[in-house]
N, C-alpha and C positions, 0 to 999 in steps of 0.2 A: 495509633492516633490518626484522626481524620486530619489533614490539612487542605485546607482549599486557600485557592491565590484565584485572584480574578484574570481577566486574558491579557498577559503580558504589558505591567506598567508600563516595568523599563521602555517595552516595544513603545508605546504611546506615549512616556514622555521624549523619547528618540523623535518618534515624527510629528508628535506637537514641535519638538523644539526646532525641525527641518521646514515645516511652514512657516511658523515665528519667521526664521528668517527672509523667507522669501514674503512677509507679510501678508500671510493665510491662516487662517485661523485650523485646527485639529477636525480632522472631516466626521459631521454629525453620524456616517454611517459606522470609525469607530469607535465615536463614546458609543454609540447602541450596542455594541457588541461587546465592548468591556463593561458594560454595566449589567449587560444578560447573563453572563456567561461565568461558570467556573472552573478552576480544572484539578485537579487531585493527582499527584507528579507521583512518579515512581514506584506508583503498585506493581509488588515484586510476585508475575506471573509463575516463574517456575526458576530452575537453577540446574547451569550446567557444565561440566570443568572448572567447578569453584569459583562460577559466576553467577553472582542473582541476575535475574533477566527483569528487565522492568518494562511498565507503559503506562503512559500520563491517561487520565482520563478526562475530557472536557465536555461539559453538561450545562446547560439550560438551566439558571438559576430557580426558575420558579416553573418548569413545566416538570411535575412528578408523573408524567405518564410516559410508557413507553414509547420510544422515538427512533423512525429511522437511526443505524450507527455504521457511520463510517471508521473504515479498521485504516489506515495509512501506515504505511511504511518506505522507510527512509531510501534514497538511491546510495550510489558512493560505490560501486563495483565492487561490491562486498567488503572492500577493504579499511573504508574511509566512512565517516556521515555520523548522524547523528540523531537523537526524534529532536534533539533541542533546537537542532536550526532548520527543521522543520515546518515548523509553524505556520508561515505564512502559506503554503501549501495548500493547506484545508480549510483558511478562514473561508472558503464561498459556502461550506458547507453548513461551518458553523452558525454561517447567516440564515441559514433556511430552518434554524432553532433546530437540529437535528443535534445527534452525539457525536465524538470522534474518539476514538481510541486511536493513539501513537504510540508506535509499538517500538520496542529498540531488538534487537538482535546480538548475536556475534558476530567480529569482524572477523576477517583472516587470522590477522597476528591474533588472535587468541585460540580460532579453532577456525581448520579446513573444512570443506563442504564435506555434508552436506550441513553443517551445524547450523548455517543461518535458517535453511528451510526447515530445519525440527526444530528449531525454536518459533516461527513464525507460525507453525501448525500447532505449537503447546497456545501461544498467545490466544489464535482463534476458539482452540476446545474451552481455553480460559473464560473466553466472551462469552460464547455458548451458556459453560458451567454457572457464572455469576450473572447471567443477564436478569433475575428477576431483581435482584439486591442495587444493581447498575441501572437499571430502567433498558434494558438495549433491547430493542424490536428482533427476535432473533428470525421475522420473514421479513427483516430487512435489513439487511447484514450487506455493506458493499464494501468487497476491498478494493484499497488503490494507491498506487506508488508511484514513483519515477524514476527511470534507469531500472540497476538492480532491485530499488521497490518496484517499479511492475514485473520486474520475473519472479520477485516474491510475493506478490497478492497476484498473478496465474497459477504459479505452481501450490502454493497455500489453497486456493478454490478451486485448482481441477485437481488437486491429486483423490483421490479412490478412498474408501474407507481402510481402516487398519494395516497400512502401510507398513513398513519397516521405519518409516520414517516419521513415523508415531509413536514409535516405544519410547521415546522418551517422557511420554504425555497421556498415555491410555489409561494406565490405570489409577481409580483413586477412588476409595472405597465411599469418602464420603458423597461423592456427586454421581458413580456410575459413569458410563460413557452415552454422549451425548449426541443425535446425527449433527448433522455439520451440512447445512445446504447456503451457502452465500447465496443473496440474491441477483447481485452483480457484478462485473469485474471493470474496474475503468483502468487501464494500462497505458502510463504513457513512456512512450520505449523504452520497453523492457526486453530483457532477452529470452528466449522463445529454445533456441537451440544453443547448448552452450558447448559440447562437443566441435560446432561450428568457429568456437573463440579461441578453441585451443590447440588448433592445426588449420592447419591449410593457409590461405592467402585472407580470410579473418583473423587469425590470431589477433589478440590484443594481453595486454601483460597483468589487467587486474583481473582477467578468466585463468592466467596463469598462473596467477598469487594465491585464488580461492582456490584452485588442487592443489596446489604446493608440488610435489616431489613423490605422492602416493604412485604407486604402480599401475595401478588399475582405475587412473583416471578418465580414462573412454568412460567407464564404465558408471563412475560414479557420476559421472558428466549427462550420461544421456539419464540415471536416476534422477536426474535435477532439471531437467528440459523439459519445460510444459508441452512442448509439438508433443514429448511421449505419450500423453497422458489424451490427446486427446480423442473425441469418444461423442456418441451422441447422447446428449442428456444432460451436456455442461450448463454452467449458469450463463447468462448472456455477457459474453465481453467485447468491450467497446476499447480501441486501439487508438494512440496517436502518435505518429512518428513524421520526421522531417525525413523528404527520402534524398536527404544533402547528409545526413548524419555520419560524425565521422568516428565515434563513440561504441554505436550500438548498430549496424550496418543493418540498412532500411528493408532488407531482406527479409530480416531476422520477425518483419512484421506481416512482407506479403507473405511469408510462407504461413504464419500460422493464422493469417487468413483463411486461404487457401484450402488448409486442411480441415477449420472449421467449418466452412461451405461445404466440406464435402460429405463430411459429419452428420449435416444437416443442424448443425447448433448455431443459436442464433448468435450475430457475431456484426462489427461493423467495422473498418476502417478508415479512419480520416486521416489523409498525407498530407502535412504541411509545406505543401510548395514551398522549395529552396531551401527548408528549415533544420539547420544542426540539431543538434543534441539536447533540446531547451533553450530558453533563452529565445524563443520566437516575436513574434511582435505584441503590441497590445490588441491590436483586430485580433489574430490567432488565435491569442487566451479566449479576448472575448466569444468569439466563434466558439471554441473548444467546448467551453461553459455552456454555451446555448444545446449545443450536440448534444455535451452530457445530460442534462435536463429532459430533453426530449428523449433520448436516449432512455432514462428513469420510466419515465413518461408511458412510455411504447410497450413497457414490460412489467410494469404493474409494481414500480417499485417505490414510485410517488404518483398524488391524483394529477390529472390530468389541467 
């Protein structure tokens, strides 16, 4: 059964009710967007250690044509998050009447790495497979996250065709296998090298949660690090990181700068002067938005 909810009442009577008080009336740009918009919660992508995997979908109530789609996925260092408290993430997107797919994954406590990235690789072959039924533009496919969602929408859109880290998702008699080209990657610190998180003077303890106690976690670590993967002929991605961050160490962004320049793949990074881990200013965002647009822009993946 189809269910469609319009974009988050609750949300809107929440911030109706928080101008009420400060005596402001509900801002006209989100009744336009709760009266555009639909979203369709918990279509069940794939299943895996006796988990369904799910992803809400959010669509443009009256535009039945294919439409840029953004794919988002959640941060939370693998261990923690959610797509529900998500949301407010991707409403700039949803503004520009385009799609969004919010993708959920596995955490730790349910399964060690690599399980979040073969699920996040099942979701996207998923978009592919359904895009004609979904309306999703599949030459314009951008994924993007925050934290651990930007090392999972890098590692999702740079990894190689027929992976190891595919078998959970390759074969399906009804749809065949499908290429996979993202048009672009907006990353805002994400991790890059994760080998990097779980030795040395970076350690941090949710890189240690997602190997858990495996043996052979170098190994599995650098299988899961986008710097491995990179190559010339990536899609374009665009980086934002605070090089104050005490989270996701601002490294972890020049370096795969760095490798991308040398690559020769198109690539950008913008550092948030002083800026942690999120949580930057309202100039920042706004900045950030501006970049990403232009960003779009420069690479043919919105008009100009």
């Amino acid at each position: 059964m189809k269910i469609l909810l319009t974009l988050p009442i609750a949300f809107l009577a929440l911030l109706s009710g928080a101008a009420n008080l400060f005596g402001q009336g509900t801002s006209p740009a989100l009744l336009q967007i709760s009266d555009r918009y639909w979203m369709q919660p918990d279509v069940v992508y794939g299943s895996a250690n006796n988990t369904p995997l799910k992803l809400d979908i959010w669509y443009p109530r009256d535009n039945q044509n294919p439409t840029t789609t953004v794919v988002y996925i959640h941060g939370g260092g693998w261990v923690f998050g959610s797509k529900e408290g998500s949301v407010f993430q991707f409403l700039p997107y949803l503004e520009r009447d385009w799609r969004v797919v919010n993708v959920e994954y596995r955490m730790a406590s349910n399964s060690l790495a690599p399980a979040a990235v073969e699920d996040t690789r099942c979701a996207l072959r998923w978009i592919y497979r359904n895009a004609a039924q979904y309306k999703f533009d599949t030459s314009k496919i951008i994924l993007t996250g925050h934290s651990a969602g930007g090392h999972l929408s890098l590692i999702t859109g740079m990894l190689p065709e027929k992976t190891p880290l595919d078998n959970r998702c390759f074969a399906d008699p009804k749809f065949g296998d499908v290429p996979m080209r993202p048009a672009a990657i907006v990353n805002w610190y994400g991790i890059s090298d994760v080998n990097d998180l779980i030795q040395g003077p970076n350690v941090k303890n949710y890189a240690m949660m997602w190997m858990g106690a495996m043996p052979n976690a170098a190994e599995v670590a650098k299988g899961v690090s986008p710097l491995t993967y990179v190559r010339t002929g990536l899609p374009p991605i665009l980086t934002f990181h605070g090089d104050q961050d005490p989270v996701v160490p601002y490294s972890q962004a020049t370096r795969l700068h760095e490798a991308l320049n040398k690559a020769g793949d198109v690539n950008k990074l913008i550092t948030i002067k002083g800026g942690g881990h999120g949580g930057f200013s309202q100039a920042d965002y706004a900045n950030a938005y501006d970049e990403i647009w232009k960003f779009l822009k420069d690479n043919q993946v919105m008009e100009k």
